[in-house]
C-alpha positions in Angstrom: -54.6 -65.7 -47.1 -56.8 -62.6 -47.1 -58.1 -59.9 -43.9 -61.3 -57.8 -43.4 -59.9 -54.2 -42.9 -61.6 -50.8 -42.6 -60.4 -47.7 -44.6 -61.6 -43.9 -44.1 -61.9 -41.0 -46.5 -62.5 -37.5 -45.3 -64.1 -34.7 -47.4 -64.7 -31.3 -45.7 -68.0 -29.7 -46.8 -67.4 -25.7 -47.3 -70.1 -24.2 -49.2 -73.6 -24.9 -49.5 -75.0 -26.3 -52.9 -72.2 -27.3 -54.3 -70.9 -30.7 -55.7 -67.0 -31.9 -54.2 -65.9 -34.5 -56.3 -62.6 -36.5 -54.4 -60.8 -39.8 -56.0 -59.2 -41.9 -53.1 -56.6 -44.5 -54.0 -56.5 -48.1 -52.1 -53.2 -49.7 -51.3 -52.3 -52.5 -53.5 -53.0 -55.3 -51.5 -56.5 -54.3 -51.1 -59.1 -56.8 -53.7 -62.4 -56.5 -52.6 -64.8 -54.1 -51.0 -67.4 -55.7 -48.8 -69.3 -52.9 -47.4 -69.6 -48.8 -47.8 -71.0 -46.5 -45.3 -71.2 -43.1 -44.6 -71.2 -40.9 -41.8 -70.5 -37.3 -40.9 -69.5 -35.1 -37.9 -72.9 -33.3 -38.0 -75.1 -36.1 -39.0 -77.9 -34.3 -39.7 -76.7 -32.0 -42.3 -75.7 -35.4 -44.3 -79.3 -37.0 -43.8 -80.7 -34.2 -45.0 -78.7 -32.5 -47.7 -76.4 -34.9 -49.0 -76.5 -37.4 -52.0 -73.9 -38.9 -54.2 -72.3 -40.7 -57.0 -69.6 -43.5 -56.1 -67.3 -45.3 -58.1 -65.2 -48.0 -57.8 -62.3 -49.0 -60.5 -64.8 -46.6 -62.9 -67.9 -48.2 -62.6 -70.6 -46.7 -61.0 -71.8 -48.7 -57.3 -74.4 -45.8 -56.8 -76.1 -43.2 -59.0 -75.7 -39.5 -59.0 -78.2 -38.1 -56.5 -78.3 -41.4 -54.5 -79.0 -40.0 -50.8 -76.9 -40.0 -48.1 -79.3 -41.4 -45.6 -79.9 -44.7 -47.5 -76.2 -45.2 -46.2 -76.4 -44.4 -42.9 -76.6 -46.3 -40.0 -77.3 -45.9 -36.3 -76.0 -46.6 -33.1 -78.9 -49.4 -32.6 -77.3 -51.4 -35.4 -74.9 -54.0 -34.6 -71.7 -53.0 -35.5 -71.2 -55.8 -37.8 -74.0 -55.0 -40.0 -73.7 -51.2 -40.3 -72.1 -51.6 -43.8 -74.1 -51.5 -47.2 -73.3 -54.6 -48.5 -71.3 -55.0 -51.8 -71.0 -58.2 -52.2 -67.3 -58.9 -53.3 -66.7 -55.7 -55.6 -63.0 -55.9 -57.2 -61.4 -52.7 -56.8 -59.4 -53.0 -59.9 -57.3 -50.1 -60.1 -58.0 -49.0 -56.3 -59.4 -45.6 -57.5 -62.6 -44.9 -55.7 -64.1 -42.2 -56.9 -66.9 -40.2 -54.7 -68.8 -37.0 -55.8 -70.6 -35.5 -53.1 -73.9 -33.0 -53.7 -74.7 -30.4 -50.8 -78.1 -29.1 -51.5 -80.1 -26.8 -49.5 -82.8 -28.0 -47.2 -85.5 -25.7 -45.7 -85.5 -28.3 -42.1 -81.4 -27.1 -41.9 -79.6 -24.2 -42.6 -75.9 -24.5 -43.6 -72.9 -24.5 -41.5 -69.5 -26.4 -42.5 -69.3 -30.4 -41.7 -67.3 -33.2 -42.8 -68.3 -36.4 -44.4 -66.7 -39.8 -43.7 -66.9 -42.5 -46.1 -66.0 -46.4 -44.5 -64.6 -49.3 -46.6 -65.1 -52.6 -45.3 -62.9 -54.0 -47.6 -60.7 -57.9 -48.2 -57.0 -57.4 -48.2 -54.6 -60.0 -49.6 -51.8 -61.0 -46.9 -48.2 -61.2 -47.9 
């Protein structure tokens, strides 16, 4: 018997043009993700000068410099398709690792945000 669950990850963006590089660990019972999206506190400064690399179980789900905004969603999205989908990627070991690129933007100067990563992801029930 398995259960759709949503996980968060946090990073807090300090410094402009720099990379943060953050491995998050799944609990056990976790198998699948289904969906990844992102998000921030000041969206704009993530739709504009963010992109990243992610990793799941070492293998790469999105290129270095993949941007930000291409997973993104807005408000005028259903909530149940706001998630990039995966398909039915095996976590493996349950690392996921995310490296995070601030780059500066003419349209937006820098100020600290934070930058929220979602897992839709399958959990196996005990």
């Amino acid at each position: 018997m398995s259960s759709i669950i949503k996980k968060r990850f946090d990073i807090a963006i300090t410094t402009a043009d720099k990379v943060y590089s953050q491995t998050f660990e799944l609990d056990k019972t976790i198998t699948f993700i289904k969906g990844i999206l992102l998000t921030a506190d000041k969206e704009d400064m993530l739709y504009y000068r963010g992109s990243q690399k992610v990793e799941v179980n070492k293998q790469e789900v999105f290129p270095e410099e993949y941007e930000s905004k291409l997973l993104m969603t807005g408000i005028n999205i259903s909530p149940n398709q706001r998630y990039y989908n995966t398909g039915s990627l095996p976590v493996g070991n349950g690392l996921v690792k995310v490296e995070y690129k601030d780059r500066n933007d003419t349209r937006l100067n820098f100020e600290p945000y934070r930058i929220s990563i979602y897992l839709d992801c399958e959990q196996n029930e005990l």
